[in-house]
N, C-alpha and C positions, 0 to 999 in steps of 0.2 A: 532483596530476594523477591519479595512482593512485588514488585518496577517489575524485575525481570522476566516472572510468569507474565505480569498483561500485557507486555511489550511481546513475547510470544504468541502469548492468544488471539493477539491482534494479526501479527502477521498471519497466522494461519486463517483466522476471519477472511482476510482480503481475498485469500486464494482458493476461498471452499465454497462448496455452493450453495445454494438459500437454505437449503433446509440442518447442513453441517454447520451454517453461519448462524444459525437459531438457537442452535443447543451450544454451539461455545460461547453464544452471547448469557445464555443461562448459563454457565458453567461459571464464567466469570462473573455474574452479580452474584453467585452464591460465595465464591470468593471474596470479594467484596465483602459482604455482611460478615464471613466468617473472621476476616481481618480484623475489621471495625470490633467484633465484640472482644476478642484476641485483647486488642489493645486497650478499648474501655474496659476490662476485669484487671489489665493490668494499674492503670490509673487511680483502683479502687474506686469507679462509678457508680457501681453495683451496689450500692449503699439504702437502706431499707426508707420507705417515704416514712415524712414524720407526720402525717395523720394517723399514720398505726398504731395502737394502740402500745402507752411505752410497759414496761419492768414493773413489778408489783412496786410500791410506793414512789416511782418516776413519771410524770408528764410524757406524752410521745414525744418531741422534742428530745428531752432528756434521756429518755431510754432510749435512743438508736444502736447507743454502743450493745446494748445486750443482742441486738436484731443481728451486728456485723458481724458479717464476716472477719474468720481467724487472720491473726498478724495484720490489721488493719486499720485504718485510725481513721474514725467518725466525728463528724463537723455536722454540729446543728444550732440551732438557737431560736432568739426571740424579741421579739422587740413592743413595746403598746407606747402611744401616745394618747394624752387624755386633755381634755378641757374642762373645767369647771366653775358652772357660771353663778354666783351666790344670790340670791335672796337680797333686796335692798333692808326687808326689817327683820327685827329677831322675832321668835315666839312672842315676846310679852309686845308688841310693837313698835320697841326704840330703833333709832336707827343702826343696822349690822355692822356698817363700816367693812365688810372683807369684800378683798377685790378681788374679780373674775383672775383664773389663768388657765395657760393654757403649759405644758409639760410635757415634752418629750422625755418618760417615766424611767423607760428604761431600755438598755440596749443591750443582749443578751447572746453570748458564744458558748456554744456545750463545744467539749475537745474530749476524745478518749481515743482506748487503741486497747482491741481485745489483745491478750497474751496467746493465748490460745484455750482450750473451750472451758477454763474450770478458771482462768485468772484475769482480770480487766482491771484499767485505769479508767475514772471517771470525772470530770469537773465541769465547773462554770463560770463563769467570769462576768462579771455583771459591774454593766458603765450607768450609774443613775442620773439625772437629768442632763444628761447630755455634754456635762461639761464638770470639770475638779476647780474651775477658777470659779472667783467671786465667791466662795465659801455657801459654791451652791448645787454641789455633786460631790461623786465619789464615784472610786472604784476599787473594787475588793472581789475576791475568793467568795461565793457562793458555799461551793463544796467543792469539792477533791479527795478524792478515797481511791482505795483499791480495794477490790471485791478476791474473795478465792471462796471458789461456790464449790466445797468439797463432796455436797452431794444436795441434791433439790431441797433437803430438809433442814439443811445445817450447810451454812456459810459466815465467815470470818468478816467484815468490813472493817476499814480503819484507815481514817486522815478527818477530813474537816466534813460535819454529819448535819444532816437535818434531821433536826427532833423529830420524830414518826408522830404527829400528835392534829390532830383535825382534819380537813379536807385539802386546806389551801395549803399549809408550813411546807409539805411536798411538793405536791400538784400544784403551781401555781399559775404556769404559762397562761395567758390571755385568753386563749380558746378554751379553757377545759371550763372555765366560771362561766356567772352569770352577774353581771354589774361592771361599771365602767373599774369601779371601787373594790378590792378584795372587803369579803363584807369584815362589819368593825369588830365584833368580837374573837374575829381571827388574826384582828393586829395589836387588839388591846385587853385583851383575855389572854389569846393566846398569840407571844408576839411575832407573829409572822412577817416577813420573814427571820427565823432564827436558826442561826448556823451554830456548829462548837467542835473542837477537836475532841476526840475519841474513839471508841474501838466498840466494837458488839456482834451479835450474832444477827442472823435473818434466817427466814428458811419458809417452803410451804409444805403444808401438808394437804393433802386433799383440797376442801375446800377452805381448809385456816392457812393465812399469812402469820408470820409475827416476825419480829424486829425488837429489839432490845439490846441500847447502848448506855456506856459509861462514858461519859461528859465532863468538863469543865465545870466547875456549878458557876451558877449566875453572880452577879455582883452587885448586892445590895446597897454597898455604901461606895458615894464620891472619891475614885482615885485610879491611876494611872490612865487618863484620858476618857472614863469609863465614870456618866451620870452619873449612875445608881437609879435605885429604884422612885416609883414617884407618884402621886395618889392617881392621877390622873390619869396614867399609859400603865402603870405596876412594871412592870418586866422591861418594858420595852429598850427604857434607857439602861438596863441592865445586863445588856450583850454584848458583850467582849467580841463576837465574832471572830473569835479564833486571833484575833491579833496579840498576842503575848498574855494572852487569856491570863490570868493569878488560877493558881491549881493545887491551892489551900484546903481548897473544898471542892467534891465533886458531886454530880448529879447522874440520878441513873431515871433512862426515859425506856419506855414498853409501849410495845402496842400489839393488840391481836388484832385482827378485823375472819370475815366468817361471809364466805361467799355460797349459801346451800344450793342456791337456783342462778341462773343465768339475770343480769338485772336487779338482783340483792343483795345489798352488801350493809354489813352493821357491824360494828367494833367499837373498842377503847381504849383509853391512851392514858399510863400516869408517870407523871414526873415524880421526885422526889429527889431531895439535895440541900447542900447546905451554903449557904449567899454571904457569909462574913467574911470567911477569906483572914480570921484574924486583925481585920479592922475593927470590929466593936469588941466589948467585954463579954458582950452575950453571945452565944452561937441565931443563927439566923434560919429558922428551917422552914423550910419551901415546900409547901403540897400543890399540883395540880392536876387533875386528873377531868378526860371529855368522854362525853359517849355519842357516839355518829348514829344518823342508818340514810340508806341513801338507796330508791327503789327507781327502776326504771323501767319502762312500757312502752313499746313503740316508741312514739314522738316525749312522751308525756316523762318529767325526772321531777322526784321530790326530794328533799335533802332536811333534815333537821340534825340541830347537834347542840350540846350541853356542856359547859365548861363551869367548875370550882375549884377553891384554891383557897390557903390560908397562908398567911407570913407570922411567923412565930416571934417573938422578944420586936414588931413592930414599931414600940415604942422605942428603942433602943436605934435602930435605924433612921428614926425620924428625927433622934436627938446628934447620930452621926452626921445627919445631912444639912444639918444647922437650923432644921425646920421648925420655927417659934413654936411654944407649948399657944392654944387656942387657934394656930392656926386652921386652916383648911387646905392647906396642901399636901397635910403628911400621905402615906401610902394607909392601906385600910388592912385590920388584922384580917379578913375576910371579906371574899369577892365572888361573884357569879355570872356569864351569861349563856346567852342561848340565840338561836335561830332557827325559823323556818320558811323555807324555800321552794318554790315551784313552779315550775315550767313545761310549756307544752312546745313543741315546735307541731305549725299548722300547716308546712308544708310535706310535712310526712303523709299527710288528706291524698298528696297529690304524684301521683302516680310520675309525674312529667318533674319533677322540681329539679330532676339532673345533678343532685349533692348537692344541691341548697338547701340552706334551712333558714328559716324566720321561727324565733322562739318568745313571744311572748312572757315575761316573770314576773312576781311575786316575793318579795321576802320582809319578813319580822323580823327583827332584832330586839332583845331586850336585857341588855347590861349594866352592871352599879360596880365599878373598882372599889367604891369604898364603902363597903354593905355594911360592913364593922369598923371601927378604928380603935384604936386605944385611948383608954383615959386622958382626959387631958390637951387631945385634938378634937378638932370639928369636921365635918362631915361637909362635902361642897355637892349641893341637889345636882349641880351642872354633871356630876359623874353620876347620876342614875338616869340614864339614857333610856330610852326608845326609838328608831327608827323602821321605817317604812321605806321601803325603795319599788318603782315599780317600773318596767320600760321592757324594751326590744334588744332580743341579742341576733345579729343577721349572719348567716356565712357563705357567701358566693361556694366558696373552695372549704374543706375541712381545715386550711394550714390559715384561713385569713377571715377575721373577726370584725365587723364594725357593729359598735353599742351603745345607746341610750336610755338613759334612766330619768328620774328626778324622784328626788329622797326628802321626804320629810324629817327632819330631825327634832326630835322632841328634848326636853329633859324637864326635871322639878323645879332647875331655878328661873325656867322660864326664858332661856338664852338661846334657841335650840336656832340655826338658820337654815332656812329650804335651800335645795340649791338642784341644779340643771348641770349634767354629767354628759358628754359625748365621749366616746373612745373607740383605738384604732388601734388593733392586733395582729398578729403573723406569728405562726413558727415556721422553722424548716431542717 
Protein backbone atom coordinates (compact mmCIF):
# COMPACT_ATOMS: atom_id res chain seq x y z
CA UNK A 1 0.00 0.00 0.00
CA UNK A 2 2.87 2.18 0.89
CA UNK A 3 4.60 1.39 -2.97
CA UNK A 4 1.33 2.39 -4.15
CA UNK A 5 0.81 5.99 -2.40
CA UNK A 6 4.68 7.01 -3.82
CA UNK A 7 4.23 5.61 -6.98
CA UNK A 8 1.02 8.09 -6.98
CA UNK A 9 2.72 10.92 -5.51
CA UNK A 10 5.21 10.62 -7.95
CA UNK A 11 3.08 10.66 -10.78
CA UNK A 12 1.38 13.65 -9.77
CA UNK A 13 5.11 15.33 -8.99
CA UNK A 14 5.87 15.03 -12.59
CA UNK A 15 2.74 16.82 -13.84
CA UNK A 16 2.37 19.77 -11.04
CA UNK A 17 4.15 22.69 -10.90
CA UNK A 18 7.17 23.94 -8.84
CA UNK A 19 5.53 25.09 -6.05
CA UNK A 20 2.60 21.86 -5.97
CA UNK A 21 5.94 19.79 -6.67
CA UNK A 22 7.46 21.29 -3.28
CA UNK A 23 4.57 20.39 -0.95
CA UNK A 24 4.10 16.80 -2.35
CA UNK A 25 7.62 16.42 -2.19
CA UNK A 26 7.10 17.19 1.75
CA UNK A 27 4.14 15.38 1.95
CA UNK A 28 5.86 12.28 1.07
CA UNK A 29 9.15 12.61 3.35
CA UNK A 30 6.57 13.02 6.11
CA UNK A 31 5.19 9.71 4.80
CA UNK A 32 8.20 8.38 4.80
CA UNK A 33 9.20 8.94 8.38
CA UNK A 34 5.69 8.14 9.50
CA UNK A 35 6.11 4.57 7.74
CA UNK A 36 9.62 4.11 9.07
CA UNK A 37 8.45 4.59 12.77
CA UNK A 38 5.02 2.57 11.93
CA UNK A 39 7.43 -0.33 11.44
CA UNK A 40 10.32 0.33 13.86
CA UNK A 41 7.42 0.20 16.99
CA UNK A 42 6.40 -2.69 15.20
CA UNK A 43 9.97 -4.71 15.49
CA UNK A 44 10.04 -3.63 19.08
CA UNK A 45 13.01 -0.79 18.61
CA UNK A 46 11.79 1.32 20.79
CA UNK A 47 13.49 -0.24 23.56
CA UNK A 48 14.88 2.10 26.41
CA UNK A 49 19.10 2.82 26.23
CA UNK A 50 20.91 0.96 28.73
CA UNK A 51 22.83 3.89 30.29
CA UNK A 52 19.44 4.71 32.08
CA UNK A 53 19.40 4.30 35.08
CA UNK A 54 18.03 0.38 35.70
CA UNK A 55 15.05 -0.99 38.56
CA UNK A 56 15.83 -0.46 42.22
CA UNK A 57 18.37 -3.24 43.03
CA UNK A 58 19.13 -4.01 38.84
CA UNK A 59 22.27 -2.71 36.89
CA UNK A 60 20.89 -0.47 33.68
CA UNK A 61 21.62 -3.24 31.51
CA UNK A 62 19.56 -5.28 33.70
CA UNK A 63 16.80 -3.29 34.35
CA UNK A 64 15.62 -2.61 30.71
CA UNK A 65 12.84 -5.05 30.96
CA UNK A 66 11.06 -2.67 33.77
CA UNK A 67 11.71 0.60 31.18
CA UNK A 68 9.70 -1.75 28.20
CA UNK A 69 7.29 -1.35 26.85
CA UNK A 70 4.12 -3.71 27.31
CA UNK A 71 4.01 -7.30 25.48
CA UNK A 72 7.60 -6.92 24.50
CA UNK A 73 10.61 -8.69 24.97
CA UNK A 74 13.96 -6.80 25.98
CA UNK A 75 17.59 -7.79 25.00
CA UNK A 76 20.51 -6.26 26.85
CA UNK A 77 23.74 -7.37 28.42
CA UNK A 78 27.47 -7.20 29.05
CA UNK A 79 30.60 -8.22 28.66
CA UNK A 80 34.44 -7.10 30.47
CA UNK A 81 37.78 -8.41 29.48
CA UNK A 82 40.49 -8.09 32.05
CA UNK A 83 44.41 -8.62 32.08
CA UNK A 84 46.43 -9.11 34.90
CA UNK A 85 49.85 -8.56 35.20
CA UNK A 86 51.50 -9.94 38.74
CA UNK A 87 54.46 -8.75 40.79
CA UNK A 88 57.78 -10.84 40.06
CA UNK A 89 58.17 -10.91 44.31
CA UNK A 90 55.85 -11.48 47.27
CA UNK A 91 55.68 -9.11 50.20
CA UNK A 92 58.40 -10.87 52.24
CA UNK A 93 60.61 -10.86 48.88
CA UNK A 94 60.82 -14.62 47.67
CA UNK A 95 60.15 -15.09 44.39
CA UNK A 96 55.90 -15.00 43.46
CA UNK A 97 55.83 -17.57 40.82
CA UNK A 98 52.05 -16.23 39.36
CA UNK A 99 51.89 -15.80 35.87
CA UNK A 100 50.49 -12.73 34.10
CA UNK A 101 46.86 -13.46 32.12
CA UNK A 102 44.92 -12.07 30.23
CA UNK A 103 40.74 -13.16 30.41
CA UNK A 104 37.90 -12.67 28.53
CA UNK A 105 35.82 -12.61 32.03
CA UNK A 106 32.69 -12.66 31.03
CA UNK A 107 30.07 -12.52 28.34
CA UNK A 108 26.76 -11.50 29.41
CA UNK A 109 22.82 -11.67 27.72
CA UNK A 110 19.77 -10.18 29.93
CA UNK A 111 16.32 -11.64 28.01
CA UNK A 112 12.87 -10.62 29.51
CA UNK A 113 9.33 -9.82 28.05
CA UNK A 114 6.94 -7.46 30.25
CA UNK A 115 3.43 -9.41 30.53
CA UNK A 116 1.84 -6.40 30.76
CA UNK A 117 2.23 -3.33 33.35
CA UNK A 118 2.01 -5.28 37.03
CA UNK A 119 3.79 -8.91 35.62
CA UNK A 120 7.37 -9.37 33.82
CA UNK A 121 9.92 -12.24 32.99
CA UNK A 122 13.55 -11.42 33.86
CA UNK A 123 16.96 -13.30 33.38
CA UNK A 124 20.69 -13.60 32.48
CA UNK A 125 22.69 -15.90 31.24
CA UNK A 126 26.11 -15.55 31.68
CA UNK A 127 29.19 -17.41 29.55
CA UNK A 128 32.58 -17.01 31.86
CA UNK A 129 35.96 -17.16 30.28
CA UNK A 130 34.98 -17.47 27.17
CA UNK A 131 34.92 -21.11 26.71
CA UNK A 132 33.17 -24.66 28.76
CA UNK A 133 36.21 -26.70 27.25
CA UNK A 134 39.65 -27.26 28.96
CA UNK A 135 37.84 -27.22 32.47
CA UNK A 136 38.26 -23.51 32.10
CA UNK A 137 34.61 -21.83 31.89
CA UNK A 138 31.06 -22.20 32.40
CA UNK A 139 27.87 -21.42 31.69
CA UNK A 140 25.00 -20.98 33.84
CA UNK A 141 21.59 -19.00 34.92
CA UNK A 142 22.58 -15.85 36.47
CA UNK A 143 18.88 -15.13 37.61
CA UNK A 144 15.56 -15.83 36.25
CA UNK A 145 12.30 -14.71 38.12
CA UNK A 146 9.21 -13.28 37.57
CA UNK A 147 8.13 -10.11 39.12
CA UNK A 148 4.11 -9.35 39.85
CA UNK A 149 4.40 -5.74 41.11
CA UNK A 150 0.87 -5.76 42.83
CA UNK A 151 1.22 -2.28 43.81
CA UNK A 152 4.70 -0.01 44.20
CA UNK A 153 4.87 -1.01 47.79
CA UNK A 154 4.41 -4.74 47.69
CA UNK A 155 5.45 -7.02 44.94
CA UNK A 156 5.81 -10.96 44.71
CA UNK A 157 9.22 -12.19 42.94
CA UNK A 158 10.27 -15.91 42.56
CA UNK A 159 12.71 -18.18 40.44
CA UNK A 160 16.57 -17.93 40.62
CA UNK A 161 17.38 -14.61 43.09
CA UNK A 162 20.27 -12.55 43.97
CA UNK A 163 20.77 -12.06 47.50
CA UNK A 164 19.99 -8.13 47.97
CA UNK A 165 23.17 -7.86 50.23
CA UNK A 166 26.30 -5.08 49.34
CA UNK A 167 26.84 -3.09 46.32
CA UNK A 168 28.18 -5.46 43.74
CA UNK A 169 25.92 -9.10 44.45
CA UNK A 170 23.36 -6.99 42.32
CA UNK A 171 24.83 -4.33 40.58
CA UNK A 172 27.53 -5.68 39.03
CA UNK A 173 27.87 -4.75 35.36
CA UNK A 174 31.34 -3.29 34.52
CA UNK A 175 30.34 0.29 34.21
CA UNK A 176 28.57 0.85 37.60
CA UNK A 177 32.22 -0.17 39.68
CA UNK A 178 35.23 1.21 40.08
CA UNK A 179 38.32 -1.40 39.62
CA UNK A 180 39.40 -3.69 36.82
CA UNK A 181 38.46 -6.25 40.04
CA UNK A 182 34.98 -6.33 41.78
CA UNK A 183 36.61 -5.37 44.97
CA UNK A 184 37.60 -8.57 47.42
CA UNK A 185 35.41 -8.36 50.22
CA UNK A 186 32.43 -8.53 48.00
CA UNK A 187 33.72 -12.00 46.66
CA UNK A 188 35.07 -13.26 49.84
CA UNK A 189 33.03 -11.72 52.54
CA UNK A 190 30.26 -11.51 50.76
CA UNK A 191 30.31 -14.11 47.73
CA UNK A 192 29.54 -12.33 44.97
CA UNK A 193 28.53 -13.32 42.57
CA UNK A 194 25.59 -15.39 44.45
CA UNK A 195 22.56 -16.69 43.01
CA UNK A 196 19.65 -19.29 44.81
CA UNK A 197 16.12 -20.26 44.06
CA UNK A 198 13.45 -18.58 45.94
CA UNK A 199 10.56 -16.53 46.52
CA UNK A 200 10.21 -12.99 48.55
CA UNK A 201 8.76 -9.72 48.67
CA UNK A 202 10.05 -6.19 47.28
CA UNK A 203 8.43 -2.99 47.20
CA UNK A 204 9.19 1.11 47.78
CA UNK A 205 8.01 3.18 49.88
CA UNK A 206 8.87 6.82 49.58
CA UNK A 207 12.18 7.06 49.94
CA UNK A 208 12.84 3.05 51.63
CA UNK A 209 13.36 0.13 49.09
CA UNK A 210 13.42 -3.33 50.70
CA UNK A 211 13.45 -6.75 49.36
CA UNK A 212 13.35 -9.70 51.44
CA UNK A 213 13.63 -13.47 50.18
CA UNK A 214 13.60 -17.10 51.30
CA UNK A 215 16.44 -19.10 49.77
CA UNK A 216 18.02 -22.34 49.55
CA UNK A 217 20.55 -22.19 52.40
CA UNK A 218 24.17 -22.57 51.65
CA UNK A 219 26.14 -25.65 51.73
CA UNK A 220 28.62 -26.18 54.19
CA UNK A 221 29.91 -29.56 53.75
CA UNK A 222 31.45 -31.39 50.49
CA UNK A 223 28.73 -33.20 48.38
CA UNK A 224 26.65 -33.30 45.36
CA UNK A 225 29.35 -31.37 43.10
CA UNK A 226 29.13 -28.66 45.67
CA UNK A 227 32.94 -27.70 47.76
CA UNK A 228 31.61 -26.61 50.85
CA UNK A 229 32.72 -24.09 52.86
CA UNK A 230 36.53 -23.04 53.25
CA UNK A 231 38.84 -20.94 55.50
CA UNK A 232 40.06 -19.05 52.81
CA UNK A 233 36.93 -17.87 50.34
CA UNK A 234 33.98 -19.03 53.60
CA UNK A 235 30.89 -19.12 51.35
CA UNK A 236 32.12 -18.93 48.12
CA UNK A 237 32.65 -22.77 47.48
CA UNK A 238 29.35 -22.87 49.04
CA UNK A 239 26.82 -22.04 46.29
CA UNK A 240 24.79 -24.37 44.75
CA UNK A 241 23.61 -21.67 42.27
CA UNK A 242 20.44 -22.87 41.89
CA UNK A 243 21.74 -26.21 40.34
CA UNK A 244 19.67 -29.05 42.19
CA UNK A 245 20.46 -26.80 45.14
CA UNK A 246 19.78 -29.56 48.69
CA UNK A 247 16.59 -27.63 50.35
CA UNK A 248 17.22 -29.31 53.67
CA UNK A 249 17.84 -26.03 54.94
CA UNK A 250 16.89 -22.78 54.07
CA UNK A 251 18.20 -19.13 54.37
CA UNK A 252 16.19 -15.96 54.48
CA UNK A 253 18.08 -12.65 53.13
CA UNK A 254 16.65 -8.58 53.82
CA UNK A 255 17.68 -5.79 52.87
CA UNK A 256 16.37 -1.93 53.38
CA UNK A 257 18.42 0.79 51.81
CA UNK A 258 16.99 4.80 52.55
CA UNK A 259 17.30 7.28 49.81
CA UNK A 260 16.29 10.93 51.94
CA UNK A 261 18.13 13.19 49.40
CA UNK A 262 19.03 12.83 45.80
CA UNK A 263 22.89 11.28 45.88
CA UNK A 264 22.35 9.31 49.26
CA UNK A 265 21.82 6.25 49.72
CA UNK A 266 22.74 3.91 53.04
CA UNK A 267 21.13 0.51 53.96
CA UNK A 268 21.64 -3.18 55.27
CA UNK A 269 21.51 -6.38 54.57
CA UNK A 270 21.26 -9.80 56.76
CA UNK A 271 21.40 -13.26 55.91
CA UNK A 272 20.50 -15.87 58.23
CA UNK A 273 20.17 -19.78 57.53
CA UNK A 274 21.18 -23.02 58.17
CA UNK A 275 24.24 -24.79 55.79
CA UNK A 276 24.14 -28.80 56.96
CA UNK A 277 21.65 -29.86 54.78
CA UNK A 278 21.60 -32.95 57.15
CA UNK A 279 25.16 -33.78 56.25
CA UNK A 280 26.83 -33.40 59.78
CA UNK A 281 25.45 -34.32 63.22
CA UNK A 282 25.42 -30.85 64.25
CA UNK A 283 23.07 -28.22 62.65
CA UNK A 284 25.26 -25.40 60.87
CA UNK A 285 23.93 -21.74 61.37
CA UNK A 286 25.02 -19.08 59.29
CA UNK A 287 24.89 -15.17 60.29
CA UNK A 288 25.77 -12.34 57.84
CA UNK A 289 24.85 -9.20 57.94
CA UNK A 290 26.53 -5.55 55.87
CA UNK A 291 25.85 -2.08 56.36
CA UNK A 292 26.51 0.34 53.00
CA UNK A 293 26.24 4.26 52.48
CA UNK A 294 27.27 5.53 49.32
CA UNK A 295 27.09 9.47 48.79
CA UNK A 296 27.32 11.23 45.62
CA UNK A 297 28.11 15.07 44.34
CA UNK A 298 28.61 16.11 41.05
CA UNK A 299 31.53 14.36 39.77
CA UNK A 300 32.86 13.23 43.17
CA UNK A 301 31.15 9.23 44.71
CA UNK A 302 32.28 7.64 48.06
CA UNK A 303 31.29 4.31 48.98
CA UNK A 304 32.09 2.55 52.27
CA UNK A 305 30.59 -0.88 53.51
CA UNK A 306 30.97 -3.31 56.44
CA UNK A 307 30.35 -7.03 56.34
CA UNK A 308 30.27 -9.90 59.59
CA UNK A 309 29.32 -13.10 60.08
CA UNK A 310 29.66 -16.18 62.33
CA UNK A 311 29.42 -20.14 61.26
CA UNK A 312 28.11 -21.94 64.19
CA UNK A 313 29.21 -26.02 65.32
CA UNK A 314 32.61 -24.70 62.69
CA UNK A 315 34.28 -27.39 64.01
CA UNK A 316 31.99 -30.04 63.03
CA UNK A 317 32.32 -28.73 59.34
CA UNK A 318 35.88 -28.87 59.37
CA UNK A 319 35.80 -32.41 60.63
CA UNK A 320 32.90 -33.06 57.63
CA UNK A 321 35.36 -31.72 55.08
CA UNK A 322 38.25 -34.01 56.11
CA UNK A 323 40.12 -30.86 57.29
CA UNK A 324 43.29 -32.33 59.78
CA UNK A 325 42.80 -31.11 63.58
CA UNK A 326 46.10 -28.26 63.58
CA UNK A 327 45.47 -27.55 60.39
CA UNK A 328 45.19 -24.10 58.78
CA UNK A 329 42.64 -24.53 56.33
CA UNK A 330 39.60 -25.08 58.24
CA UNK A 331 36.83 -22.22 57.86
CA UNK A 332 36.88 -19.53 60.92
CA UNK A 333 33.83 -19.59 63.65
CA UNK A 334 34.09 -15.72 63.00
CA UNK A 335 34.91 -13.23 60.13
CA UNK A 336 34.82 -9.53 59.09
CA UNK A 337 35.40 -7.00 56.43
CA UNK A 338 35.10 -3.63 55.19
CA UNK A 339 35.93 -0.98 52.46
CA UNK A 340 36.33 2.48 51.51
CA UNK A 341 36.09 3.97 48.35
CA UNK A 342 36.45 7.18 46.43
CA UNK A 343 36.19 8.88 43.44
CA UNK A 344 36.12 11.84 41.61
CA UNK A 345 35.47 12.19 37.89
CA UNK A 346 37.64 15.52 36.70
CA UNK A 347 35.87 15.83 33.64
CA UNK A 348 32.75 16.88 35.22
CA UNK A 349 35.39 20.50 35.77
CA UNK A 350 34.72 20.64 32.06
CA UNK A 351 31.87 21.98 30.58
CA UNK A 352 32.95 20.40 26.93
CA UNK A 353 33.60 16.67 27.98
CA UNK A 354 30.44 15.55 25.72
CA UNK A 355 29.66 12.32 28.31
CA UNK A 356 33.02 11.63 28.99
CA UNK A 357 34.27 10.83 32.05
CA UNK A 358 37.84 10.28 33.46
CA UNK A 359 37.44 9.10 37.17
CA UNK A 360 40.37 8.97 39.04
CA UNK A 361 39.91 6.03 42.66
CA UNK A 362 40.86 5.18 45.66
CA UNK A 363 39.99 2.14 47.73
CA UNK A 364 40.87 0.21 51.18
CA UNK A 365 40.13 -3.03 51.94
CA UNK A 366 40.49 -4.60 55.08
CA UNK A 367 39.45 -8.35 55.59
CA UNK A 368 40.30 -11.67 57.90
CA UNK A 369 37.89 -15.03 56.87
CA UNK A 370 39.33 -16.52 59.70
CA UNK A 371 39.15 -13.90 62.81
CA UNK A 372 38.09 -16.91 65.09
CA UNK A 373 38.34 -20.58 64.39
CA UNK A 374 37.71 -23.21 66.61
CA UNK A 375 39.67 -25.12 69.03
CA UNK A 376 41.96 -27.28 67.66
CA UNK A 377 42.47 -25.47 64.11
CA UNK A 378 45.17 -22.80 63.34
CA UNK A 379 44.65 -19.60 61.90
CA UNK A 380 46.52 -18.82 58.32
CA UNK A 381 47.91 -14.83 58.58
CA UNK A 382 47.65 -15.08 54.59
CA UNK A 383 43.62 -14.67 55.35
CA UNK A 384 44.01 -11.41 57.17
CA UNK A 385 44.34 -9.17 54.21
CA UNK A 386 44.71 -5.56 53.36
CA UNK A 387 44.66 -4.19 50.12
CA UNK A 388 44.98 -0.83 48.50
CA UNK A 389 43.99 -0.47 44.77
CA UNK A 390 44.43 2.92 43.13
CA UNK A 391 43.88 3.78 39.10
CA UNK A 392 41.64 5.42 36.51
CA UNK A 393 38.10 4.44 35.38
CA UNK A 394 37.45 6.15 31.74
CA UNK A 395 34.17 6.23 29.69
CA UNK A 396 34.04 7.75 26.14
CA UNK A 397 30.09 6.61 26.07
CA UNK A 398 28.10 5.83 29.60
CA UNK A 399 27.42 1.98 27.99
CA UNK A 400 31.58 1.57 27.45
CA UNK A 401 34.32 1.35 30.36
CA UNK A 402 38.17 1.04 29.93
CA UNK A 403 40.08 0.65 33.42
CA UNK A 404 43.25 0.65 35.22
CA UNK A 405 44.37 0.09 38.53
CA UNK A 406 47.47 -1.55 40.43
CA UNK A 407 46.76 -3.06 44.03
CA UNK A 408 48.91 -3.53 46.59
CA UNK A 409 48.06 -6.59 48.32
CA UNK A 410 49.21 -6.99 51.86
CA UNK A 411 48.54 -9.85 54.47
CA UNK A 412 50.42 -11.14 58.08
CA UNK A 413 52.01 -14.01 56.48
CA UNK A 414 53.95 -11.85 54.37
CA UNK A 415 52.72 -13.64 50.92
CA UNK A 416 50.64 -10.60 49.64
CA UNK A 417 51.62 -10.08 45.51
CA UNK A 418 51.35 -6.51 43.83
CA UNK A 419 49.88 -6.77 40.58
CA UNK A 420 48.90 -4.42 37.39
CA UNK A 421 45.08 -4.77 36.28
CA UNK A 422 43.87 -3.31 32.88
CA UNK A 423 39.99 -3.85 31.79
CA UNK A 424 37.57 -3.60 29.04
CA UNK A 425 33.70 -3.14 29.68
CA UNK A 426 30.34 -2.57 27.74
CA UNK A 427 26.64 -2.86 28.34
CA UNK A 428 23.86 -2.51 26.20
Amino acid sequence: MTKTLHVALLALALGAPASAQDRLTDLERKIDALTHEVERLKLGEAEPAADQAGAPGHAPAAGKVYRAAERRVSIGGYGEMTLQDFGKKRQDGATAGTRDEIDFLRAVLYAGYKFNDWILFNSELEFEHASTGKARGEVGVEQAYIDFKIHPAFGVRAGMLLPPMGFVNEIHEPTTFHGVLRPSVERNVIPSTWRENGAGFFGDIGPVSYRTYAVAGLQAVTNTGVTGFRGGTLFRDGRSSGAKSLAEDAGWVSRVDVQPVPGVLTGASLYLGQADHNLTAASVPVTLWEGHVQLEHRGAQLRALYAEGTIGNADAVNAANAIALNANTGIGRRFFGGYVQAAYDVLSLWSGSKGHSLSPFFRYERYDTQRQVPAGWNVNPANSRVEYVAGLTYKPIPQVVVKGDYLWNRNQARTGVNQFNMGLGYIF
